[in-house]
Steps between C-alpha positions, in 0.01 A plus 500: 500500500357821407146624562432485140605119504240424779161679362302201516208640366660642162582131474156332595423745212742398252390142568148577424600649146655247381443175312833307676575470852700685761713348740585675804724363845218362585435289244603119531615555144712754571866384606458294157373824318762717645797226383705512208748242367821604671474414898726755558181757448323527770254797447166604693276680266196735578280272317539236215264582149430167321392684181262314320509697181633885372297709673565355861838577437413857416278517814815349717752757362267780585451394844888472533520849328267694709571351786890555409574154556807334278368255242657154446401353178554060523511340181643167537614614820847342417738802512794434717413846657179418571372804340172329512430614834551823758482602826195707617345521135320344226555166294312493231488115458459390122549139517105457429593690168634205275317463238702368178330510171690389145417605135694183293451662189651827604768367778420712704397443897343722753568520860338595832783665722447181808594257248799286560726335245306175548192650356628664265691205332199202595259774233766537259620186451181348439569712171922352492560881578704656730667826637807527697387447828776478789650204637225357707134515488439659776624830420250772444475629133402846571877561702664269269377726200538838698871438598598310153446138539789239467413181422587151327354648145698813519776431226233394285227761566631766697429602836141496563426855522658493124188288402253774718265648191251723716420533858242685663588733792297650819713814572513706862179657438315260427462499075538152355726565158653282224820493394654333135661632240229636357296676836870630727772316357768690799262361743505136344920598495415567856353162647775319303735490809401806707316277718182653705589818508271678227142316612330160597498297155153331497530330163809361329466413090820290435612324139568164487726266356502110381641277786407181540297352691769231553888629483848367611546624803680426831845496676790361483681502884919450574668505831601864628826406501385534115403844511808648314512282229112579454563834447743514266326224298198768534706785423710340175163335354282758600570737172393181266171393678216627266260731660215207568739420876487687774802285738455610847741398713385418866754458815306327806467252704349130350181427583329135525391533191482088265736632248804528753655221696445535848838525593508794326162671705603779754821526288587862312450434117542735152196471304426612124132492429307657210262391234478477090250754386533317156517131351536231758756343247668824442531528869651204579798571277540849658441373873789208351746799516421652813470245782665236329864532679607399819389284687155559631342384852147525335295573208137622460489631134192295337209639281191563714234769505634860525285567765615197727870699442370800617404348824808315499659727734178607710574250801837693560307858530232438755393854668577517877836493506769771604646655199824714363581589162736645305594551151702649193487449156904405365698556257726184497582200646882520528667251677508759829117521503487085443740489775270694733202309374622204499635546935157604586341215361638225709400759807127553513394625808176311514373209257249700419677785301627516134707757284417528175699593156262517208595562124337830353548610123281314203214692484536707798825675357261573139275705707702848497589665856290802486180314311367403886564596859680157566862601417853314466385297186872409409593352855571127411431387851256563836601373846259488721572382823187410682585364889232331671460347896257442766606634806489879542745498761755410238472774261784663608752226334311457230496841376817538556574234285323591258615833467910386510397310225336795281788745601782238396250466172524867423870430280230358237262758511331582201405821692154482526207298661232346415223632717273207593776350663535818751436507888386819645821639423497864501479766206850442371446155432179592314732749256726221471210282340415706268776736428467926474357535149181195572471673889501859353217388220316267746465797773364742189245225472472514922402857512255477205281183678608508851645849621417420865656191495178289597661167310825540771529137623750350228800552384442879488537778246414769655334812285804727641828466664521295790798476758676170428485181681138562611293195517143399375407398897766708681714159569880482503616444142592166408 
């Protein structure tokens, strides 16, 4: 730790200027403070700033940038990376930060950056509004926005930085700035997918749509012995679903949950969820079509609130646990990538993993590929393979698991990523999300905000050439 990281008394200071709290090792709080959602983080931070409003987080990234300290920047804290957090530096903490207010008349919602998907949908469904807003509630909006946002709404209403109107922005030095069409429309451009790297957003303004507050929603579950025939129902019916379903297709292991029979728990299963974002009767016709071949080991499809279905899924992503991702958007489902799919779905290496194959297009494809940072709007499909234990001392298999199972993928690459789903894994992989012309266009944006590269700790541009296969926190690529 450097000498810089220990002055004590620049931090007593900081703590007296500010409204929040700091949290330093000494702290009882402070193994919780330091902790993101991926166990596999495990990061000891100069000091922890629980920000209670703007200007504590301009007096924490001062600190950090006189004191030359790196400055993590947690949100949700749910990033697979666990960007969120650092060794020897600063968190700014914004959790405390999650306010949600709604304007009905207007459809329009405003954020604090610490609010989680849960908040944000509980305010605007009170209204029967909604944004796209990931695939759990848990998920922090201000990453979710920054790096895209997939989601159960996204056929219907784009990906959720598609719905982002205006955001404001506290840059390196300190300035808090707006950004919409009408104040810097290439900075707006910007947050739509380039993640943190251009400032800490402190306010997001977000349109919303009419969803309901009940829907269809659900799953429908087959054996994995299933798992081809699942896909290729997927992949034929896929082109006549309208634009209101978003099928996700989820390979795990059963859980105890009512709706299976429990000779089925512990068991691998193929799962297609998603949910109506129109007429319940509508629905059920459409939902008819897509789960209603086979035969099925279990069926939770039912009308209930949309916020109950975006907690559906919460018990299977508790924080704490080891983690490994990886992911590609594809181009196809032939029958070799089904093959592949349908092999590693009847071998999970722990009951607590999943791979994922989610539908794109619908209103994602409408958005064109250079009107946001968040590329590859005509990829039909995302995997995202998210492998999850307990014990660190298996990791080894696991990632290596997981990673035969992305490099056999790679025949269906769509040849691109989507860049929420990324580990730490290195510069190229970050040019791979986002392509040359969106990278060369995001880092003109880089050197105009952040020319020292303050806002380093996500999935990095960097404001000039950097070697590649560098690392946000100097760990082995994954």
């Amino acid at each position: 730790m450097s000498t810089a990281a220990t002055d004590t008394v620049g931090i007593d200071r900081l703590a007296d200027h500010i409204r929040g709290e700091v949290v330093r090792p000494d702290h009882p709080d402070y193994d919780d403070a330091r902790s993101v959602w991926n166990g596999s983080i495990d990061r000891y931070p100069t000091a922890v700033v629980r920000c209670a409003d703007i200007e504590d987080i301009r007096q924490g990234l001062a600190f950090a940038r006189t004191n030359d300290l790196p400055v993590a920047v947690r949100g949700g804290g749910h990033n697979v990376a666990g960007f969120g957090t650092c060794d020897d530096g600063i968190v700014l903490d914004l959790r405390r930060l999650n306010q949600v207010t709604v304007d009905p008349a207007r459809r329009v919602a405003t954020a604090g950056p610490g609010t989680i998907g849960a908040e944000f949908d509980e305010a605007t469904q009170a209204h029967g509004l909604a944004t796209t807003m990931g695939v759990m509630s848990t998920t922090g909006v201000a990453g979710l926005t920054l790096g895209g946002g997939i989601g159960w709404l996204q056929r219907a209403y784009g990906l959720t930085c598609d719905s982002l109107l205006a955001a404001e922005v506290l840059t390196a030095d300190g300035e808090l700035v707006r950004a919409s069409e009408q104040d810097d429309p290439e900075l707006l451009w910007g947050l739509k997918g380039g993640g943190g790297n251009l400032g800490i957003v402190t306010s997001f303004e977000f349109a919303l749509h009419e969803v309901g507050p009940d829907v269809l929603c659900g799953l429908t579950a087959w054996s994995a012995d299933d798992t081809a025939d699942v896909l290729r129902h997927l992949r034929d019916i896929g082109p006549t679903l309208p634009d209101e379903i978003t099928p996700i297709v989820i390979c795990r292991t059963a859980p105890p949950a009512p709706f299976l029979p429990e000779e089925v728990h512990g068991q691998p299963i193929v799962a297609v969820a998603g949910c109506y974002a129109g007429p319940i009767a509508e629905g059920e016709e459409v939902l008819a079509g897509l789960r209603g071949f086979g035969n099925p080991v279990g069926d939770a499809f039912a009308v209930r609130p949309y916020t109950a279905f975006q907690r559906m899924f919460d018990a299977s992503w508790d924080p704490g646990f080891q983690n490994h991702w990886k992911a590609e958007y594809l181009a196809h489902l032939d029958e070799d990538a089904i093959e592949v799919f349908a092999r590693y779905a009847v071998g999970h290496t722990s009951p607590l993993s999943d791979f994922k194959i989610g539908m794109m297009g619908g209103a994602i494809a409408r958005v064109g590929e250079t009107a946001t940072a968040c590329p590859h709007r005509d990829a039909p499909f995302v995997l995202n393979i998210n492998t999850r234990w307990e014990d660190p001392e298996e990791s080894a298999r696991h990632v290596a698991h997981t990673r035969r199972l992305f490099e056999e993928a790679q025949e269906a690459s769509a040849g691109g990523v989507y860049v929420n789903f990324l580990g730490d894994e290195g510069a190229d992989r970050v040019r791979h999300a986002y392509g040359e012309d969106t990278f060369a266009r995001l880092q003109a944006l880089k050197r105009r905000w952040d020319p020292d590269n303050v806002f380093r700790l996500n999935q990095n541009i960097p404001p000039v050439a950097d070697r590649a296969g560098t690392s946000a926190h100097g760990v082995t690529p994954g």
